[in-house]
PADRENMAR-748697 format. One line per 5 residues: number of its first residue (from 0); their letters; for each residue x, y, z of N, C-alpha, C, O, CB. Coordinates in Angstrom, 3 decimals. Last residue first. Glycine has a CB too. Example, Ala and Ser with C-alpha at 12.3 -4.5 7.8 and 13.67 -1.06 7.14 Angstrom:
<recs>
1> sa> 12.850,-2.250,7.080,13.670,-1.060,7.140,12.900,0.030,7.870,13.409,1.138,8.039,14.084,-0.598,5.725  13.190,-5.690,7.800,12.300,-4.500,7.800,13.200,-3.300,7.800,14.236,-3.319,8.465,11.308,-4.473,9.046
</recs>
This chain:
<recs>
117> xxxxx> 117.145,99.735,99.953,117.754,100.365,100.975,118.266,101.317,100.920,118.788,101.797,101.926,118.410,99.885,101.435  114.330,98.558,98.670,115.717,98.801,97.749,117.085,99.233,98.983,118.172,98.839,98.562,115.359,100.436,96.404  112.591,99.214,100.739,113.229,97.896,100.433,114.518,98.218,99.340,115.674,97.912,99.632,111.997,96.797,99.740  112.525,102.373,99.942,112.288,101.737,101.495,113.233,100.017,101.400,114.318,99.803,101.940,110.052,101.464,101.841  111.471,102.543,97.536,112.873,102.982,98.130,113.449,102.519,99.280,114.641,102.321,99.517,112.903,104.220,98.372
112> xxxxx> 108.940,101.114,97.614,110.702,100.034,96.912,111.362,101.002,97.449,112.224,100.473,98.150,111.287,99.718,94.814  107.583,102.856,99.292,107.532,101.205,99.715,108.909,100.376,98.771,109.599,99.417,99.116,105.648,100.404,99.115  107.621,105.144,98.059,108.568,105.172,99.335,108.535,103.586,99.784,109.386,103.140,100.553,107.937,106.317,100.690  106.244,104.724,95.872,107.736,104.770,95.414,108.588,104.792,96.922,109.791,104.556,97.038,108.077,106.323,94.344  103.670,103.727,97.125,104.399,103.024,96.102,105.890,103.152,96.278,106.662,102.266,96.645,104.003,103.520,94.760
107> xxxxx> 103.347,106.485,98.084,103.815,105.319,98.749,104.070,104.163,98.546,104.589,103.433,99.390,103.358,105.128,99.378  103.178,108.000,95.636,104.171,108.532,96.780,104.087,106.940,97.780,105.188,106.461,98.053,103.409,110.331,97.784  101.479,106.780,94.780,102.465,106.992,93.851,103.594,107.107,94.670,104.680,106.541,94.541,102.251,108.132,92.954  99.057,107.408,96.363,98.920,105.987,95.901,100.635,106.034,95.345,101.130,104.943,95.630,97.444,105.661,94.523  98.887,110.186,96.051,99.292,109.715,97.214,99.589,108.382,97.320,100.318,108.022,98.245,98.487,109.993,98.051
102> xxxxx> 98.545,111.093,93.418,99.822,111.403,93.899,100.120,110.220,95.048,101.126,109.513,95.088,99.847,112.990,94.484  95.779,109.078,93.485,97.084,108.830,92.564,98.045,109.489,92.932,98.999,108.712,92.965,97.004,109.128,91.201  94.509,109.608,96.728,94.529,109.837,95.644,95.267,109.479,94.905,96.222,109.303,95.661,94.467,110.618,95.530  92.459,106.722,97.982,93.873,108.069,98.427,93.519,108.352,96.593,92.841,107.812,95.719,96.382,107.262,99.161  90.975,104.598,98.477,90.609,105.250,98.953,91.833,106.506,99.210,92.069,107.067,100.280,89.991,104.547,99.817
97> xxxxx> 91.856,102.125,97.332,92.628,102.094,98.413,91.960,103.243,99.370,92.102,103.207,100.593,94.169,102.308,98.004  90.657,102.353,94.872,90.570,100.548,95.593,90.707,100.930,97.332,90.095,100.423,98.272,92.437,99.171,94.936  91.411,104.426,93.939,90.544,104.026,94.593,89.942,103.064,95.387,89.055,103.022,96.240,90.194,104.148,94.190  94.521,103.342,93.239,93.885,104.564,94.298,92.666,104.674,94.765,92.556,104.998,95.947,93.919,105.780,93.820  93.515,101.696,91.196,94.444,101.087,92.454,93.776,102.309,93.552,92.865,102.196,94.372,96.619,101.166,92.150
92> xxxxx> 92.374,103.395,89.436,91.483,102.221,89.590,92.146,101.831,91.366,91.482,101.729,92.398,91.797,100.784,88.062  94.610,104.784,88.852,93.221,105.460,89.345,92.425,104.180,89.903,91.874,104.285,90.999,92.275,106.313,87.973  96.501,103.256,87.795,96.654,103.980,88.822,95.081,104.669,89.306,94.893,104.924,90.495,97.799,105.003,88.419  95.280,102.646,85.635,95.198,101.729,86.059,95.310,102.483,87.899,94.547,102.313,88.849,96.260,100.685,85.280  95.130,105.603,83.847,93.929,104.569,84.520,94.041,103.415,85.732,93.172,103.255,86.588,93.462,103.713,83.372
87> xxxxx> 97.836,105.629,83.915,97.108,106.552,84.691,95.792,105.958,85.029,95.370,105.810,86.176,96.956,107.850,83.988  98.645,104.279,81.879,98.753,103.631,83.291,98.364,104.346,84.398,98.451,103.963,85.565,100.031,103.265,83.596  96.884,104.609,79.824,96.627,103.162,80.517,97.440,102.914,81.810,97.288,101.987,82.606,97.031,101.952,79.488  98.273,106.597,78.987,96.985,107.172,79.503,96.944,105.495,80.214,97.008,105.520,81.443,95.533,107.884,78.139  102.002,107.083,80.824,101.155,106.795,79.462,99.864,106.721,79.789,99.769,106.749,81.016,101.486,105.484,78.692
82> xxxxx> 103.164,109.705,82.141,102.829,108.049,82.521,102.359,108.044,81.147,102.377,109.053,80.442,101.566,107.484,83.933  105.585,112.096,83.244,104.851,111.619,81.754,104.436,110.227,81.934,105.367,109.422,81.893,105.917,111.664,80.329  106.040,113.927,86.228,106.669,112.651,85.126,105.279,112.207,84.413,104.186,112.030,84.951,107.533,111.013,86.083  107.885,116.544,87.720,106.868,116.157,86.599,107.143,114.759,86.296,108.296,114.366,86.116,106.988,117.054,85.234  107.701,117.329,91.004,108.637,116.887,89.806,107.481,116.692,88.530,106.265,116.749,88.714,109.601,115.240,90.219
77> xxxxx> 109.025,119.490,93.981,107.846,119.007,92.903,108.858,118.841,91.214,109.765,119.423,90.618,106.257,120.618,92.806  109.838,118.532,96.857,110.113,119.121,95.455,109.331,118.431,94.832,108.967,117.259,94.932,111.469,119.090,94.837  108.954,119.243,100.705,108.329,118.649,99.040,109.364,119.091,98.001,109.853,120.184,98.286,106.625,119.456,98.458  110.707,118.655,103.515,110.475,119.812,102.980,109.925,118.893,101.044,110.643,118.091,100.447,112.233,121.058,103.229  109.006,116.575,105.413,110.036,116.469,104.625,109.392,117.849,103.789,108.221,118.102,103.503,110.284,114.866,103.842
72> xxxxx> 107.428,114.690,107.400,107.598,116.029,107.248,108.518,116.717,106.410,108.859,117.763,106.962,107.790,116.416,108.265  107.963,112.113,108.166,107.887,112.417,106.921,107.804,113.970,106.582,108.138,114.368,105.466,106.822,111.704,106.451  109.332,109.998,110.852,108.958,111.348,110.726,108.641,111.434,109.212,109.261,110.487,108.730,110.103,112.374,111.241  108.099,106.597,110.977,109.085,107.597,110.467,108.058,109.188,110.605,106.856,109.443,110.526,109.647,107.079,108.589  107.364,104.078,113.798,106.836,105.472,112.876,108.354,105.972,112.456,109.393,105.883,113.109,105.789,106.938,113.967
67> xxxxx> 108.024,101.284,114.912,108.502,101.799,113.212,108.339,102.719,112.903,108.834,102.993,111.809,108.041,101.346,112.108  107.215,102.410,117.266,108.767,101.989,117.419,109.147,101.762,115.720,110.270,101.992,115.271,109.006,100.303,118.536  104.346,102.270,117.563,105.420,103.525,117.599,106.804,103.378,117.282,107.479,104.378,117.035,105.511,104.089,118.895  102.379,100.240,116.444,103.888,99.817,116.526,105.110,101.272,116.252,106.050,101.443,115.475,104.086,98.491,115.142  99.167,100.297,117.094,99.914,101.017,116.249,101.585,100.549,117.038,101.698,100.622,118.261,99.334,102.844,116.248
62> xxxxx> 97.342,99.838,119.222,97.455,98.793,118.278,98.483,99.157,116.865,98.542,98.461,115.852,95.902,98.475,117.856  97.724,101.285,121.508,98.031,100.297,121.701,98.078,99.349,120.694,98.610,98.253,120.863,97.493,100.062,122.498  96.264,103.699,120.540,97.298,103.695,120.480,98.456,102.313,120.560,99.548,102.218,120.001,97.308,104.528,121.233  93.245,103.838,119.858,94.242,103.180,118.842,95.302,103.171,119.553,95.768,102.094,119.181,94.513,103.852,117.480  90.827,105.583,121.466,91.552,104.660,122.063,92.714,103.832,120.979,93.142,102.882,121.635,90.464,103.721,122.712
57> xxxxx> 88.327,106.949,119.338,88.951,105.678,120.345,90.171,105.559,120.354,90.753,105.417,119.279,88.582,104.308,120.053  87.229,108.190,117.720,88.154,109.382,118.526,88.544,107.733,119.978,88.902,107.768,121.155,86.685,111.549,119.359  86.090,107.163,115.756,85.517,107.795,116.742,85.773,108.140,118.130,85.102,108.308,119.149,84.741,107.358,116.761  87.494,106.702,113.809,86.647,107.761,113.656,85.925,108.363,114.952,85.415,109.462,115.170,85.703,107.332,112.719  89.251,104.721,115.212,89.360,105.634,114.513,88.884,107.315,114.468,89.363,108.405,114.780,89.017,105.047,113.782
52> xxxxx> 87.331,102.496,114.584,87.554,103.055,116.170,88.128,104.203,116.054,87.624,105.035,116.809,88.470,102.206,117.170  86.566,102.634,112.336,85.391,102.846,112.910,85.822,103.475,114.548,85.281,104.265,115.321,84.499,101.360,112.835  89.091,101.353,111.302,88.508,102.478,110.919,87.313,103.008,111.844,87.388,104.233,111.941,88.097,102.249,109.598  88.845,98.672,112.418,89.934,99.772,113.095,89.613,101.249,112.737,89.766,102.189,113.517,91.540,99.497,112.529  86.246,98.036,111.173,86.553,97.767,112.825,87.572,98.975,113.381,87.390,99.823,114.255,87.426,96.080,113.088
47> xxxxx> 88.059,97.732,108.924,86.320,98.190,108.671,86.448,98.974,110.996,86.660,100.022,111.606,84.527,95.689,108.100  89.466,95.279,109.092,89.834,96.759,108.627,89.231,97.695,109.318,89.752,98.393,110.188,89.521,97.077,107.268  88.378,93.436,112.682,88.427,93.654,110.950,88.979,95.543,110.633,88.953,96.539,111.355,86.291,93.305,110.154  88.283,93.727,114.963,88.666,91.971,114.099,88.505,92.282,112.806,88.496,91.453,111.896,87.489,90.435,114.403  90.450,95.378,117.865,89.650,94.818,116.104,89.677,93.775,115.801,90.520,92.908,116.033,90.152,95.234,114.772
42> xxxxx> 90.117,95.008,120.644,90.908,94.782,119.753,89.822,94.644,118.581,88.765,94.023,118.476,91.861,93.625,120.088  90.479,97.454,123.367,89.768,96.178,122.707,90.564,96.384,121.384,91.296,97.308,121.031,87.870,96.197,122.540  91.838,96.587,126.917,92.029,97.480,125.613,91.014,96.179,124.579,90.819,94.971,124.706,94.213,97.804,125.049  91.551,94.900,129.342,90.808,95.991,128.947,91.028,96.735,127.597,90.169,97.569,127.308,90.955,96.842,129.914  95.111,94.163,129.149,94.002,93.859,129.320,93.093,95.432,129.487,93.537,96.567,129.661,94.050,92.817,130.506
37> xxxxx> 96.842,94.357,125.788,96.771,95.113,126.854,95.104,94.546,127.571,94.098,94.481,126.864,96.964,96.855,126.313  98.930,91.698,124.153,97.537,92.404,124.377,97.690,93.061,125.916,98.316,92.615,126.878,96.114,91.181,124.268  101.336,92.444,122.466,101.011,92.324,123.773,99.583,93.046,124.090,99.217,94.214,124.219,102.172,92.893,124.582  102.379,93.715,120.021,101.555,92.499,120.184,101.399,92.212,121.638,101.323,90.984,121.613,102.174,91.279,119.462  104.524,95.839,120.248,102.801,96.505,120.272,101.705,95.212,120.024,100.501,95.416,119.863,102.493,97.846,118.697
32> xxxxx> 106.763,95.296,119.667,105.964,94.870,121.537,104.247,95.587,121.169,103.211,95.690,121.826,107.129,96.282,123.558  108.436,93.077,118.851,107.331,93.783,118.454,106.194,94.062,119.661,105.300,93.443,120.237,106.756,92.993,117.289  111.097,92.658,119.883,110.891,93.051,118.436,109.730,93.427,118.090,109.659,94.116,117.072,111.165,92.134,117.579  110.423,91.905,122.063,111.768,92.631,121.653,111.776,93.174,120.283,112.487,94.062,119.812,112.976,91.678,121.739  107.554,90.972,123.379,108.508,90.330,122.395,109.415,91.955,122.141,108.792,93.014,122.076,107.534,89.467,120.731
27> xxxxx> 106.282,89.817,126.100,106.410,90.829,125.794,107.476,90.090,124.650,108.069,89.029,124.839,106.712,91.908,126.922  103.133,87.101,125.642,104.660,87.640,126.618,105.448,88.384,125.342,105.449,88.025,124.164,105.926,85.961,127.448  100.987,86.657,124.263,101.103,87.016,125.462,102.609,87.883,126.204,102.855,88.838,126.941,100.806,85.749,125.999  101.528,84.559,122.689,101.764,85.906,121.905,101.438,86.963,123.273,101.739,88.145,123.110,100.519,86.139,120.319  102.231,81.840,122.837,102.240,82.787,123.842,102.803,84.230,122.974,103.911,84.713,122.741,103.265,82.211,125.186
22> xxxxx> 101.255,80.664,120.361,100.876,80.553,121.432,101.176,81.486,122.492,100.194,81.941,123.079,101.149,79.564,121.654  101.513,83.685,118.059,102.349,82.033,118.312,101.195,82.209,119.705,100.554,83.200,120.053,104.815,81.848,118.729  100.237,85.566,117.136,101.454,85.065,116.200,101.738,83.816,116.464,102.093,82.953,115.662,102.751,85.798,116.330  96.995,86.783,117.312,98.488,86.118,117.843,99.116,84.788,116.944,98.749,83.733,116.426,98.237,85.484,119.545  95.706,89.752,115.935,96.001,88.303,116.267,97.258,87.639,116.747,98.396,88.041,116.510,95.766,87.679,115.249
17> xxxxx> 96.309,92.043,116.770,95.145,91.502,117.328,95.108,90.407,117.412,94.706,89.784,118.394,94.175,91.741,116.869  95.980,93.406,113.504,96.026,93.778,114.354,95.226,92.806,115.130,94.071,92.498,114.836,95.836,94.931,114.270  96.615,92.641,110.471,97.176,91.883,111.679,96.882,92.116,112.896,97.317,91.292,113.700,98.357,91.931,111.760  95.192,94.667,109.677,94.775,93.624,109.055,95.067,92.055,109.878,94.428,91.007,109.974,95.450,93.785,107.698  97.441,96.442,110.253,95.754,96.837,110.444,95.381,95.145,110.257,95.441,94.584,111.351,94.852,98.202,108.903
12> xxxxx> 99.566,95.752,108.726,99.785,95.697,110.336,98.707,95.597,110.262,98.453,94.398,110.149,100.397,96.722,111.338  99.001,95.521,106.154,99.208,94.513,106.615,98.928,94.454,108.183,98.337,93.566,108.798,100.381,94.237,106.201  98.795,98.431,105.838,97.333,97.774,105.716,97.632,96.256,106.671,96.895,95.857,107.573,96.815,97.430,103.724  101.598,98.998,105.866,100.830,99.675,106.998,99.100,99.024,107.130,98.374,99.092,108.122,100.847,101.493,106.596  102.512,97.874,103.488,102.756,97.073,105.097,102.112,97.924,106.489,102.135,97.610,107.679,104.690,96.961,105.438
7> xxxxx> 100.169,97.517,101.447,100.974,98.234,101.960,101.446,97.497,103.253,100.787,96.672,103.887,100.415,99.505,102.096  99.634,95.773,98.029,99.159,96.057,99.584,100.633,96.813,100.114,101.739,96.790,99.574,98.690,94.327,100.632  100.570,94.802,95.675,99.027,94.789,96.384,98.713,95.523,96.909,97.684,96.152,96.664,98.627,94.043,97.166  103.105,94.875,93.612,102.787,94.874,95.009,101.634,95.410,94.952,101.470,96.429,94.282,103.666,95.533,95.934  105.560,92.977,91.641,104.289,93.424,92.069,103.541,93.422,93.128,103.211,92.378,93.691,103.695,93.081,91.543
2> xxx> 108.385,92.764,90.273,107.534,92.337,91.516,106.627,93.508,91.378,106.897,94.672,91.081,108.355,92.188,93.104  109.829,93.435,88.197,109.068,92.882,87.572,108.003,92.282,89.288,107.063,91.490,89.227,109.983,91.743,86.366  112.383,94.637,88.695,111.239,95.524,88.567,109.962,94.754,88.228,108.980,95.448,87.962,111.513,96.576,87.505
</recs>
């Protein structure tokens, strides 16, 4: 319990989007085919960049890796849990960093170790 995590692997992809992995990041890979640059498709060079294409109803599909989406639609139970006030702050500080709210910062926290825990 003592690892500490930054970042999300959904920021990571964004953040990756675009660059090539190896010299021939060109040819189709089995494992990650949403790295195959598409000609004519444009590519981000920054967060900021993917957000912007985003917003403006562009063209993303080619830079998103359909082949990891999970369904989440998941019927909710609602739970209570007691943080102490310093870690509610800290959680506020993170959530904003990130632009979500503390449930939502919490919820993908806990689905990012459930996720690795297996």
């Amino acid at each position: 319990m003592s690892e500490k995590r930054e970042d999300f692997s959904s920021e990571r992809s964004v953040e990756n989007a675009g660059r090539q992995s190896s010299p021939n990041a060109e040819t189709a890979s089995a494992l990650s085919p949403s790295v195959v640059r598409e000609a004519g498709k444009k590519w981000p060079s920054s967060v900021e960049e993917f957000d912007e294409m985003f917003d403006n109803g562009e063209d993303i599909d080619h830079l998103i890796d359909w082949s990891r989406a999970v369904f989440v639609n998941q019927p909710a139970k609602r739970v209570n849990v007691d943080f102490p006030a310093w870690m509610v702050r800290s959680l506020d500080v993170q959530a904003k960093k990130r632009g979500v709210t503390r449930q939502a910062l919490i919820k993908m926290w806990l689905a990012d170790r459930l996720e690795a825990a297996g």
